[in-house]
VOMAR-356792 format. One record per residue (C-alpha): x, y, z. Coordinates in Angstrom, 2 decimals. Each point is the difference from the previous one (the first is absolute). Layout:
residues N
+---------+---------+---------+
!       x !       y !       z !
+---------+---------+---------+
!       X !       Y !       Z !
...
+---------+---------+---------+
This chain:
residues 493
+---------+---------+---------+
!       x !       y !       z !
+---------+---------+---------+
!   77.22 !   23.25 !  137.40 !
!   -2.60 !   -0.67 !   -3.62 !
!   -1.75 !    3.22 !   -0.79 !
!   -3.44 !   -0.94 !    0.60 !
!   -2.26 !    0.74 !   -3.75 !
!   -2.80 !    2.30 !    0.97 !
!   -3.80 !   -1.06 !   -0.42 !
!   -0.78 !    0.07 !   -3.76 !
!   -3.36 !    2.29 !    0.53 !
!    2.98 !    2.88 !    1.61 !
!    2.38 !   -0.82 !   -3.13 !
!   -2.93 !    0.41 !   -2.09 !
!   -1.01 !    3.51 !    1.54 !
!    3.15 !    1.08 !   -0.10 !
!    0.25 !   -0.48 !   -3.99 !
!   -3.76 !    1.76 !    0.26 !
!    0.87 !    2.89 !    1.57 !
!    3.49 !    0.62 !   -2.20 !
!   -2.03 !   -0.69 !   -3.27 !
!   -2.51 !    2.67 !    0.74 !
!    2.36 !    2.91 !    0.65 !
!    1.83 !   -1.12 !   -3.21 !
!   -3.21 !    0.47 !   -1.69 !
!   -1.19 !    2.87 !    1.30 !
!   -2.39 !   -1.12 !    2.38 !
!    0.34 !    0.88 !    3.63 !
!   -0.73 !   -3.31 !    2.39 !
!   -0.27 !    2.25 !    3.00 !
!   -2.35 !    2.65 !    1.02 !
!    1.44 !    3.66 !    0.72 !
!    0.28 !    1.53 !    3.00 !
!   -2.28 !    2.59 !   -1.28 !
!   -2.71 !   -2.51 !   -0.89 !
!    0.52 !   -1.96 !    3.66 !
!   -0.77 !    3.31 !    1.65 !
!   -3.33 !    0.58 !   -1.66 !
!   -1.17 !   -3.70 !    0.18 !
!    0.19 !    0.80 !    3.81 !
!   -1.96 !    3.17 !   -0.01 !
!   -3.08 !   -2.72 !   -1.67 !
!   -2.11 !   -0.45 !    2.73 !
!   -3.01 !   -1.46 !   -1.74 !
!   -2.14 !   -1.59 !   -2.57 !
!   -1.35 !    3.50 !   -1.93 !
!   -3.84 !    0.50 !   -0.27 !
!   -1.69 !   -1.05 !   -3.54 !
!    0.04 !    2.79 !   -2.78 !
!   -3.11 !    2.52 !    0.20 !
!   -3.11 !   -1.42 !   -1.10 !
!    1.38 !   -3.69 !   -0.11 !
!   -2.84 !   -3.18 !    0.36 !
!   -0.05 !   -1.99 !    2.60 !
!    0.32 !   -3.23 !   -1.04 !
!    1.56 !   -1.99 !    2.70 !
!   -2.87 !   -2.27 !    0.13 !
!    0.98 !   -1.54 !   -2.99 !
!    1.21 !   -3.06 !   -0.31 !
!    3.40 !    0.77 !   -0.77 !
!    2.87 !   -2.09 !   -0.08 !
!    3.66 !   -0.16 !   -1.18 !
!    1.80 !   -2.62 !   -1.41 !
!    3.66 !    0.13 !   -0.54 !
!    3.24 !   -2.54 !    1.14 !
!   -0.39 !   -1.62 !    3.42 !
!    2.49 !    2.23 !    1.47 !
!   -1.13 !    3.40 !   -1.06 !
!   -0.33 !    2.97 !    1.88 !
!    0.22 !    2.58 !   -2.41 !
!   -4.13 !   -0.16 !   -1.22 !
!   -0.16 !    2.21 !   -3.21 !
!   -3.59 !   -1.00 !   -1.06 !
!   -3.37 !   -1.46 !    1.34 !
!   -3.04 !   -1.85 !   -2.41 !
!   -3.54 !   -0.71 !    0.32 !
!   -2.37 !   -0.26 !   -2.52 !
!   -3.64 !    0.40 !   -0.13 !
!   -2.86 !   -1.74 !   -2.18 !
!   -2.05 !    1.97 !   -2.28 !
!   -3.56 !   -1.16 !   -1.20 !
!    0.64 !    0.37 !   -3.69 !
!    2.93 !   -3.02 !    0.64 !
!    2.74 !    2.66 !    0.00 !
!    1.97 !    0.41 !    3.35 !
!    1.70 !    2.97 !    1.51 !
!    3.82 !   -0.19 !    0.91 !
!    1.30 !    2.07 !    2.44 !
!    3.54 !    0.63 !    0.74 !
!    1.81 !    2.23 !    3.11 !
!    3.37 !    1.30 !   -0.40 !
!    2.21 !    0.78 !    3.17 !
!   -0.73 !    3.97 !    0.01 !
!    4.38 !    0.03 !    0.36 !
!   -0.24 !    4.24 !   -1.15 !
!   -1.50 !    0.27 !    3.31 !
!    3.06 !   -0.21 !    2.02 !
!    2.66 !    0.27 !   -2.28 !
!   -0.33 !    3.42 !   -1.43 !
!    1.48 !    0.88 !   -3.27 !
!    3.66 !    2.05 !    0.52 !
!    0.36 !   -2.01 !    3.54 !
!    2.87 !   -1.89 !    1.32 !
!   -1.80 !   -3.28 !    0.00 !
!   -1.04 !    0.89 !   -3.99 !
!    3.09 !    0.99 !   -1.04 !
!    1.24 !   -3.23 !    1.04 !
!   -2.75 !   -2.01 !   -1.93 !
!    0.73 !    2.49 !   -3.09 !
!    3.74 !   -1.31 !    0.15 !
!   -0.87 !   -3.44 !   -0.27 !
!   -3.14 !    0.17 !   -1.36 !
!   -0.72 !   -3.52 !    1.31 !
!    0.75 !   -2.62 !    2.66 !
!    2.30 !   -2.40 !   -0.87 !
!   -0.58 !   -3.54 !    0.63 !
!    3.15 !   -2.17 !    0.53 !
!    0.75 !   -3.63 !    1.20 !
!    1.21 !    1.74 !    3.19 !
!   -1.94 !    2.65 !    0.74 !
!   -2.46 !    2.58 !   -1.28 !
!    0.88 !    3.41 !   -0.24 !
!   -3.34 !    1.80 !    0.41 !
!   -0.88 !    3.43 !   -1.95 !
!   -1.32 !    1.25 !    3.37 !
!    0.67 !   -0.46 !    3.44 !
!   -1.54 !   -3.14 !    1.52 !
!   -2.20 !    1.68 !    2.45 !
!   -2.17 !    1.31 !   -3.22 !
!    0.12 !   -2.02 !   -2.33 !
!   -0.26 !   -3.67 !    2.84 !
!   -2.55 !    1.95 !    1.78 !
!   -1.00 !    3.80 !   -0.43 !
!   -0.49 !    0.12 !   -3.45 !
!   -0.27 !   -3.73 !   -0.25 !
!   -4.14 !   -1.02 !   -0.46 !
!    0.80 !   -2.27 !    2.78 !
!   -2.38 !   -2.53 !    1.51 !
!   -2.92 !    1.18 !    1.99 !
!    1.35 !    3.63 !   -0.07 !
!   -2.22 !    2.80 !   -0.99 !
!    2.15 !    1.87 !   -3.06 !
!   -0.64 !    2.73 !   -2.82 !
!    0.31 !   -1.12 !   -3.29 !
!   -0.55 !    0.67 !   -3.75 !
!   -2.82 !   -2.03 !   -1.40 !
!    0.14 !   -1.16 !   -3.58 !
!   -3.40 !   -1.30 !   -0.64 !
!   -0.72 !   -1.90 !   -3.39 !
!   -3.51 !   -1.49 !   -1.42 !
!    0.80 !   -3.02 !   -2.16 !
!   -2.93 !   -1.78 !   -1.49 !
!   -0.97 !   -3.54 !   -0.88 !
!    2.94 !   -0.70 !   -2.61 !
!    2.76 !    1.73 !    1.86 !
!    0.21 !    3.76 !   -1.69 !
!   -0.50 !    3.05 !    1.60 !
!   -2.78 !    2.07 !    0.23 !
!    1.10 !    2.88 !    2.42 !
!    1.83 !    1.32 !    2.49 !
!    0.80 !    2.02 !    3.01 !
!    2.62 !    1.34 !    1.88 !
!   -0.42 !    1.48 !    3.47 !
!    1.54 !    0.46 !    3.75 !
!   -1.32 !   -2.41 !    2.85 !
!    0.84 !   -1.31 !    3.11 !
!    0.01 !   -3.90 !    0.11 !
!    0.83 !   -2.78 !    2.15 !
!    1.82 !   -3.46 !   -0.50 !
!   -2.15 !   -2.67 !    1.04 !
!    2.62 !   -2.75 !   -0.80 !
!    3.35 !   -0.50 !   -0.83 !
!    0.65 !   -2.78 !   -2.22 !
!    2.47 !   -1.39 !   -1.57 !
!    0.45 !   -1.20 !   -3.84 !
!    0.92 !   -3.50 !    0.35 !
!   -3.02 !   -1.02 !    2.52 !
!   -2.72 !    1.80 !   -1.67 !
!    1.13 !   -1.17 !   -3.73 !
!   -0.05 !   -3.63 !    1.74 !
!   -3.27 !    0.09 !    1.27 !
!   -1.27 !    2.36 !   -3.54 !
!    1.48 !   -3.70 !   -1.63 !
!   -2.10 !   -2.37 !    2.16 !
!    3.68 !   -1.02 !    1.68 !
!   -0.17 !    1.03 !    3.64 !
!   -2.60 !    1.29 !    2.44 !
!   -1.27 !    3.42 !    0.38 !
!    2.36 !    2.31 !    1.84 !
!   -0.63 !    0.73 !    3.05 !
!    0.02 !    3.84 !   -0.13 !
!   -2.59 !   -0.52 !   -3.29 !
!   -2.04 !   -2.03 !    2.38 !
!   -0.29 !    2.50 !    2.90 !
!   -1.55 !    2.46 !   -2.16 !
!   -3.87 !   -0.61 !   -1.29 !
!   -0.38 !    0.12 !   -3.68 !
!    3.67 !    0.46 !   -0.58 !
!    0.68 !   -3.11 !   -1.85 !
!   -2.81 !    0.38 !   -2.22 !
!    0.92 !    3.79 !   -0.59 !
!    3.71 !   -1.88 !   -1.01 !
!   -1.39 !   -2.18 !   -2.21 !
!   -2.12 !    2.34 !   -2.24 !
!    3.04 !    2.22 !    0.13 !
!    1.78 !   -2.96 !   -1.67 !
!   -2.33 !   -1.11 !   -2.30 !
!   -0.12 !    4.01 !   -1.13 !
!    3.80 !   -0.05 !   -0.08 !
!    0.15 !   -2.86 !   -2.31 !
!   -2.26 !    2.08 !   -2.43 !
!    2.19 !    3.10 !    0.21 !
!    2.78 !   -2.73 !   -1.23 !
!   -2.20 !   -1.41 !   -2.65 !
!   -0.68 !    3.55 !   -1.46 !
!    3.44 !    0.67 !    0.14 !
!    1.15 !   -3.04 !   -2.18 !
!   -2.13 !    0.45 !   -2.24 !
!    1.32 !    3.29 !   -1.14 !
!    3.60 !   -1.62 !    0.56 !
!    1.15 !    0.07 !    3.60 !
!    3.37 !   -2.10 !   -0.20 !
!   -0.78 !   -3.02 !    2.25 !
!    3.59 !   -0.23 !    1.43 !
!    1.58 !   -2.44 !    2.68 !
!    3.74 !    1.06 !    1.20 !
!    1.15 !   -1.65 !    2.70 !
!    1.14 !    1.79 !    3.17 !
!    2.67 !   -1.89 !    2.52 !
!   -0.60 !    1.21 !    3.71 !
!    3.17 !   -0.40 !    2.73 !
!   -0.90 !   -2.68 !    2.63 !
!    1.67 !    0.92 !    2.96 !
!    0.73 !   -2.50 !    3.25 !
!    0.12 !    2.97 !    2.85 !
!    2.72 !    1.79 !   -2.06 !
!    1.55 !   -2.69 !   -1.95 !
!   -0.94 !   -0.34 !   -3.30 !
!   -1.78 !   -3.80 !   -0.88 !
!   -1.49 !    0.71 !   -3.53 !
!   -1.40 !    1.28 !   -2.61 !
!   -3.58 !    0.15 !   -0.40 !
!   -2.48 !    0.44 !   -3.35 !
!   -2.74 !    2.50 !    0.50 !
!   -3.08 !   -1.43 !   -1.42 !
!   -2.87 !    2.42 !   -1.60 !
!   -3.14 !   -1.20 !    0.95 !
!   -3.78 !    0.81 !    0.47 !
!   -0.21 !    3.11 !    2.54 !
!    3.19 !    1.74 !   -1.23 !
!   -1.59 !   -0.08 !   -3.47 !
!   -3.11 !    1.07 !    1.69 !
!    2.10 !    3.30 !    1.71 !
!    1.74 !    0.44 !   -3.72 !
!   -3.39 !    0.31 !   -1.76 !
!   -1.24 !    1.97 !    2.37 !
!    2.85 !    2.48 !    0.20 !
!    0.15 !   -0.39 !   -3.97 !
!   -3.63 !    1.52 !   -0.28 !
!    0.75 !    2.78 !    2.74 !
!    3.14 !    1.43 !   -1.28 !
!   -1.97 !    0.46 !   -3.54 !
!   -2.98 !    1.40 !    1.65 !
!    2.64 !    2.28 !    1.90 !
!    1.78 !    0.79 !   -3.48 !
!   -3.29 !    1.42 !   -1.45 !
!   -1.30 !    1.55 !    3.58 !
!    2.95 !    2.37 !   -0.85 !
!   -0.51 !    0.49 !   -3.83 !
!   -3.59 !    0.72 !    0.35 !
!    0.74 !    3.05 !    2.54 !
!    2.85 !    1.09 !   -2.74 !
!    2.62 !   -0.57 !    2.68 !
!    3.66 !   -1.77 !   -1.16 !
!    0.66 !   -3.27 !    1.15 !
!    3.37 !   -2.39 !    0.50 !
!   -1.12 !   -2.88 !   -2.20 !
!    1.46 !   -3.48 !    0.05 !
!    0.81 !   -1.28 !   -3.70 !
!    1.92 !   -3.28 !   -1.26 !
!    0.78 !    1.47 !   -4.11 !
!   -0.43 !   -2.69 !   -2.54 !
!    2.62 !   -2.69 !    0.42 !
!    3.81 !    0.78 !   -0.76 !
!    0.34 !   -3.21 !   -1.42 !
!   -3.31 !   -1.02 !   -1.81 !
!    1.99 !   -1.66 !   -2.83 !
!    1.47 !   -2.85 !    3.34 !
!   -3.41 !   -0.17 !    0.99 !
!   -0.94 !   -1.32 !   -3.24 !
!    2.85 !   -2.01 !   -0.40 !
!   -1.19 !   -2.20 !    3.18 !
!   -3.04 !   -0.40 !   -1.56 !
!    1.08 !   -1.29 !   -3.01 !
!    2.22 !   -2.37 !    2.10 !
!   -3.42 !   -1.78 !    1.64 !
!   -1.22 !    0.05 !   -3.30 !
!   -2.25 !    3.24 !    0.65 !
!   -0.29 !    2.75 !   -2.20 !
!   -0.26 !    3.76 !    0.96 !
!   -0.65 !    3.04 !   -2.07 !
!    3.52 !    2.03 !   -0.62 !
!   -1.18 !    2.89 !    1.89 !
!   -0.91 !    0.44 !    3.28 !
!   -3.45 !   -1.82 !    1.15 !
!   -1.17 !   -0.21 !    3.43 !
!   -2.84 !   -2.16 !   -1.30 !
!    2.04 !   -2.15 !   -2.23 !
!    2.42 !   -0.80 !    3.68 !
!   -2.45 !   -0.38 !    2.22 !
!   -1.98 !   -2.33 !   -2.16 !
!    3.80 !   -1.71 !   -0.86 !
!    0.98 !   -0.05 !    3.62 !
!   -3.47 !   -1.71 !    1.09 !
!    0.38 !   -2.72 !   -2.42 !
!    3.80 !   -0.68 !    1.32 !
!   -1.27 !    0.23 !    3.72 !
!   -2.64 !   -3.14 !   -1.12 !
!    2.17 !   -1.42 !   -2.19 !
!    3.34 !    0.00 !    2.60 !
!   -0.69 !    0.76 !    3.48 !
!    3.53 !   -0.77 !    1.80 !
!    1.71 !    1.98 !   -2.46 !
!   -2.43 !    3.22 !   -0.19 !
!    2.15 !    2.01 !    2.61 !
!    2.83 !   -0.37 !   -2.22 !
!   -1.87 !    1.03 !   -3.26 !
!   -1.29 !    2.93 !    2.12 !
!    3.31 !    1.22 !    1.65 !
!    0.86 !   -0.01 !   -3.63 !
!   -2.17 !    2.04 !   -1.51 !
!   -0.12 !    2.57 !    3.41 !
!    3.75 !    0.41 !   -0.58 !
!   -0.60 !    0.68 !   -3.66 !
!   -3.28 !    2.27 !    0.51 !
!    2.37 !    2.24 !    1.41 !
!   -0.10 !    2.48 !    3.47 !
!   -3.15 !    2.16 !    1.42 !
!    0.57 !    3.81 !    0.22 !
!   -1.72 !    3.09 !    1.39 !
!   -1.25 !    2.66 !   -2.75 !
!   -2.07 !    2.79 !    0.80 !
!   -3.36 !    0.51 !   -1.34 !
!   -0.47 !    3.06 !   -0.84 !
!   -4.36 !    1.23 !   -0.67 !
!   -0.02 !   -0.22 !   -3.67 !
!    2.87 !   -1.63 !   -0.94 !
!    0.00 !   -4.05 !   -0.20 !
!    2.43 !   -1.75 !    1.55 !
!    0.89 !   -3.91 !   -0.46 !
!   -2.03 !   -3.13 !    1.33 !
!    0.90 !   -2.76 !    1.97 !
!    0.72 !   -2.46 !   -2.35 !
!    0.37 !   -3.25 !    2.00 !
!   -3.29 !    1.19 !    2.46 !
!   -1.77 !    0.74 !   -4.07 !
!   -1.23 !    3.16 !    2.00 !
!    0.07 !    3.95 !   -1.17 !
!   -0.48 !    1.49 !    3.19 !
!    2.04 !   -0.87 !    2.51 !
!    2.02 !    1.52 !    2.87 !
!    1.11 !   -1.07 !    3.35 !
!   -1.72 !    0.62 !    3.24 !
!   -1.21 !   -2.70 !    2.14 !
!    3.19 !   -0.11 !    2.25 !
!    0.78 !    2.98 !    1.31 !
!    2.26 !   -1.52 !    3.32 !
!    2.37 !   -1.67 !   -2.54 !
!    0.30 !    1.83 !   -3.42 !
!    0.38 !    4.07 !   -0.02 !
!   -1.61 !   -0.14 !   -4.08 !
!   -3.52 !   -1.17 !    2.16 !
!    0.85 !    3.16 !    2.79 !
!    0.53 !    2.53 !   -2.96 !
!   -3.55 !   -1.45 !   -1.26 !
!   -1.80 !    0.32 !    2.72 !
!    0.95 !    3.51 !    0.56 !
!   -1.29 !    0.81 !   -3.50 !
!   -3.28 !   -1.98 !    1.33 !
!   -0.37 !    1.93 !    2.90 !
!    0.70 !    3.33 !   -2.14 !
!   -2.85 !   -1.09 !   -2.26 !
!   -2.43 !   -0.70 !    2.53 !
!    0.64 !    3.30 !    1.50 !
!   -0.55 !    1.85 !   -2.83 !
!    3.84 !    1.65 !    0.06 !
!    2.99 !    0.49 !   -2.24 !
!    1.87 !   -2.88 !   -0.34 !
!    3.19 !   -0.42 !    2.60 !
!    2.69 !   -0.48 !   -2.12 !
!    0.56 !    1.63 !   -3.66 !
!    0.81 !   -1.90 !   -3.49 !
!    3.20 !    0.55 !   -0.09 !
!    0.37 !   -1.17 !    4.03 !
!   -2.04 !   -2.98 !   -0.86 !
!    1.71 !   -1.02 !   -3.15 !
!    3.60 !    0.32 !    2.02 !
!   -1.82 !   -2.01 !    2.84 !
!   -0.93 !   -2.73 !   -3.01 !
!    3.47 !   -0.42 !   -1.18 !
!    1.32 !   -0.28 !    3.63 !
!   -2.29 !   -2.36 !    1.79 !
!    0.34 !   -2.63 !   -3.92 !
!    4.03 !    0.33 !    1.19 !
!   -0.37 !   -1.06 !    3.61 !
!   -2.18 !   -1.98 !   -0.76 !
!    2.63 !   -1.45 !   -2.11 !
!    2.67 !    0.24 !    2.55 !
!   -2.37 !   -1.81 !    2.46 !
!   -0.33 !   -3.13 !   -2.13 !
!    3.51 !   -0.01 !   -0.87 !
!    0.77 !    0.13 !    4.40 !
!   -2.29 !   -2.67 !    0.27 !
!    0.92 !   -2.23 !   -2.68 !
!    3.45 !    0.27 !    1.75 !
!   -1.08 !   -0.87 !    3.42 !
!   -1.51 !   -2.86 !   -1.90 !
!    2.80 !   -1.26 !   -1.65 !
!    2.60 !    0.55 !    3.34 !
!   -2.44 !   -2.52 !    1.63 !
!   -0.11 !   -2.17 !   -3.11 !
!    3.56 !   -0.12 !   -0.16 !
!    0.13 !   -1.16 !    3.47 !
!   -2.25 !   -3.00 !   -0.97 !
!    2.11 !   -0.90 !   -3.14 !
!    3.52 !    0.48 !    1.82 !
!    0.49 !   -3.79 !    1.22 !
!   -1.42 !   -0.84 !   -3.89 !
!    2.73 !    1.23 !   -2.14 !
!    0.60 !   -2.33 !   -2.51 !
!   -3.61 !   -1.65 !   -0.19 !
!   -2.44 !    0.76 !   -3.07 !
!   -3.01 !    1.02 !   -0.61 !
!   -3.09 !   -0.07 !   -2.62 !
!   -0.62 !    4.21 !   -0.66 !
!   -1.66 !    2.14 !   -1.93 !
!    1.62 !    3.37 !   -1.91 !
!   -1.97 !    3.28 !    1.76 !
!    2.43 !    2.74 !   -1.33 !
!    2.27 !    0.30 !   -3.01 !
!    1.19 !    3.23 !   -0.92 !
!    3.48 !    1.51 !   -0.60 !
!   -0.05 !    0.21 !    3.91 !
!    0.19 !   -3.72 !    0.53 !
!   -2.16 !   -3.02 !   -0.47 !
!   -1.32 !   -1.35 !    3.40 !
!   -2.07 !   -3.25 !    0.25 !
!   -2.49 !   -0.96 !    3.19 !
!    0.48 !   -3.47 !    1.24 !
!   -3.11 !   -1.74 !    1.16 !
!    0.61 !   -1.54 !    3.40 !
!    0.91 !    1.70 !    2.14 !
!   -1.12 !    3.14 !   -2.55 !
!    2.54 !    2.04 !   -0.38 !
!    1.41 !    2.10 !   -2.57 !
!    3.90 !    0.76 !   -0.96 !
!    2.07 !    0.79 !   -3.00 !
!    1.28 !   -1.94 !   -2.61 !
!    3.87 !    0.35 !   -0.16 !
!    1.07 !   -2.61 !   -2.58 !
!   -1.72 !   -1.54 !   -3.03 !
!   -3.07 !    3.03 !   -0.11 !
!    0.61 !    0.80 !   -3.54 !
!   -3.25 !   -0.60 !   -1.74 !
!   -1.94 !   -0.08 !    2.69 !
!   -3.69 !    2.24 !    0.13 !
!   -2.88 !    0.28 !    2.50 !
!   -2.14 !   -2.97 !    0.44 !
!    2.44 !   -2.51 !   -0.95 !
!    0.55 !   -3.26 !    2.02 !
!    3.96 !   -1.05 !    0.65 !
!    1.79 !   -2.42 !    2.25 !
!    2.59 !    2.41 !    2.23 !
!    3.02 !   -0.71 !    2.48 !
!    0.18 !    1.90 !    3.66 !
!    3.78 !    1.32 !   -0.46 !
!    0.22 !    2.74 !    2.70 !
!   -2.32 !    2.23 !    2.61 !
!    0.94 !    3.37 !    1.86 !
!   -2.58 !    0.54 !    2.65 !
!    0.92 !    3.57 !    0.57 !
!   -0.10 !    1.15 !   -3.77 !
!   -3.02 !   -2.44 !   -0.13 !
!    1.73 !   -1.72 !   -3.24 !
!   -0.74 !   -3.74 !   -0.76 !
!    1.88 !   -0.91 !   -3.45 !
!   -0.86 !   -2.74 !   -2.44 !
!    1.77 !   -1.61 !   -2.84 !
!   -2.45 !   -1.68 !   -2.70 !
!    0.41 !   -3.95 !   -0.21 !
!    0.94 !   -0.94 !   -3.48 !
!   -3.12 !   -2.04 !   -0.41 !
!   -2.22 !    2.69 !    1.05 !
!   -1.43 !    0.67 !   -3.57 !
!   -3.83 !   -0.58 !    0.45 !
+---------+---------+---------+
């Protein structure tokens, strides 16, 4: 009797779950941490002295299927022509102590992990879907960061307190940016509220200020593109590009602006602080090398300015082929870490955000770097010592830039398993690419349709970041996720 093949989604959990546990990263929750999920019992009351502002009208927009809610918005007008931004962040500390099953857990992996298949979330579902989750008409406690920005899009104060809030609406990226653009109708959930879609739209136009501000001091205008599984029940069908658009750049501003005001909440009461950095690029002198290739120039050491300003002009100049430039130059900018600040001491910027201060801490359900930071919050605002030392938070910095590490590498796997299992009936076609790595590790290229990336396994000598070749399909292993090219001898371009 033929072995039937299982469903790709189980194939593809399967590679998942064996990835993590190579990695270090435990896809499965304790037995430890399932017995004190079940001794949770309720939503916990708002921190002592917290505002009431549940009659706000707050709302949270994030993909159409998310249940893990991390952060609320509204914004308020100010007579002067400034406005008043709030955000609310998921009070997570709140049930998951620190030293608990559940937290150990999240300190393991430090993050959930998002795969074709399956995510793998830092905390149990029942928090982070729903308890700790600022779901949708739910009264919830939450951290507010509240920012002033005035008429031109800089900031002229800020606050930090405990509050307990209420979602008026859950939206969802891809309907509100299409009504932001004049492209669909107002959503219905935006329409059920009064005021709510004007409250959107000044936090928009006050988002696109933030931006602005940013730029000009060098914020890296970037456009990678991101390929999402497509799945028919559990077969797989495609491969999908995510597209940026209007409200998740309205979210990122937003959450751009917080995490700074967070960063300095912390330095201000002389308390340490697990800061987000990307150094100065690894490989400035590639960067500039591009450039010069479009008939650009840049300076020969690193300028934020000088790239932004470069990158705008090539986004005008050659939209289609932006997201290639800017894959480029991401790959050659080089990977974020966690450092600890330290009162006193200075430690490195942000350089693709062009920002000083800067830490993580407006997603507390997914990322255990925002759960450290809010318990340094919550120490601040209560006036104690802080609850874990330097040296604890510095080891804690190092760990959670690893798994982090290990994450991406898990889901870049998952990724390629199901990419491989588009590309295995196309062995032997080719393909117009575009070199994303080249190191003594390997040279891999990213073909554009469907967009997916593999290694170059014949003909990659001379090949660097950013350049455009012609490449041959020659094999695919779906369970080692490896799809292998062979450069076309008139790929030269």
């Amino acid at each position: 009797m033929e072995q039937s093949t299982p469903p790709n989604r189980a194939t593809l959990r399967r590679i998942a779950h064996r990835a993590m546990l190579e990695r270090g990263l435990e896809p499965d929750f304790s037995p430890a941490a399932v017995a004190q999920l079940a001794r949770v019992q309720a939503v916990p009351s708002p921190e002592k002295g917290a505002r009431d502002l549940r009659q706000l009208a707050w709302a949270s927009i994030d993909n159409d299927d998310s249940l893990d809610l991390d952060q609320l918005t509204v914004a308020q007008a100010l007579p002067d022509g400034g406005t008043r931004v709030l955000v609310a962040i998921a009070d997570v500390d709140a049930l998951v102590p620190r030293g608990s099953a559940i937290d150990d857990h999240a300190r393991t992996n430090t993050t959930s992990v998002y795969t074709a298949a399956e995510i793998f979330p830092m905390l149990p579902e029942r928090l982070s879907t729903d308890l700790t989750s600022l779901a949708d008409q739910q009264d919830r406690p939450a951290i507010v960061i509240e920012m002033t920005v005035d008429s031109a899009g800089a900031s002229t104060g800020s606050d930090i307190y405990p509050a307990l809030v209420r979602n008026q609406a859950k939206l969802a990226y891809n309907a509100v940016a299409a009504w932001l653009d004049g492209q669909a109708p107002m959503p219905r959930a935006v329409a059920a509220i009064p005021g709510l879609d004007a409250n959107l739209r000044l936090q928009d136009a006050v988002a696109q200020k933030l931006k602005a501000s940013r730029h000009e001091h060098g914020a890296l205008d970037l456009q990678t593109i991101e390929a999402r599984a497509v799945f028919d029940v559990d077969e797989l069908r495609d491969l999908v590009v995510e597209e940026k658009n209007r409200a998740k750049e309205l979210i990122e501003d937003f959450m751009i602006a917080a995490n700074g005001v967070t960063a300095r909440f912390l330095a201000a009461r002389n308390l340490p602080s697990l800061r987000r950095v990307v150094r100065t690029p690894e490989r400035w002198e590639r960067i500039v090398e591009l450039a010069t290739h479009l008939g650009e120039t840049l300076p020969p050491q690193p300028d934020a300015r000088a790239l932004e300003t470069f990158l705008t002009k090539r986004k005008a100049a050659d939209p289609l082929r932006f997201p290639d430039l800017s894959l480029a130059v991401v790959k050659l900018l080089g990977a974020g870490e966690y450092v600890v600040e330290i009162p006193g001491q200075d430690a490195p910027g942000h350089f693709g955000l062009a920002v000083k201060d800067y830490t993580h801490s407006t997603a507390p359900n997914r990322r255990f770097p925002d759960l450290i930071t809010q318990r340094l919050l919550k120490a601040a605002l209560a006036g104690a010592a802080p609850p874990y030392s330097t040296q604890g938070l510095g080891a804690l910095a190092t760990h959670c830039t690893t798994q982090e590490d290990n994450a991406n590498k898990v889901e870049r796997l998952v990724g390629k398993a199901a990419a491989a299992m588009l590309l295995a009936s196309h062995v032997g076609e080719s393909f117009d690419a575009i070199v994303t790595g080249a190191s003594a590790k390997g040279t891999w290229v990213r073909i554009f349709k469907p967009p997916v990336e593999g290694r170059v396994v014949e003909g990659f000598v001379g090949l660097d970041v950013g350049k455009r070749v012609r490449v041959q399909l020659v094999h695919t292993d779906v369970e080692r996720g490896f799809i292998d090219f062979k450069r076309m001898p008139d790929a030269a371009r």
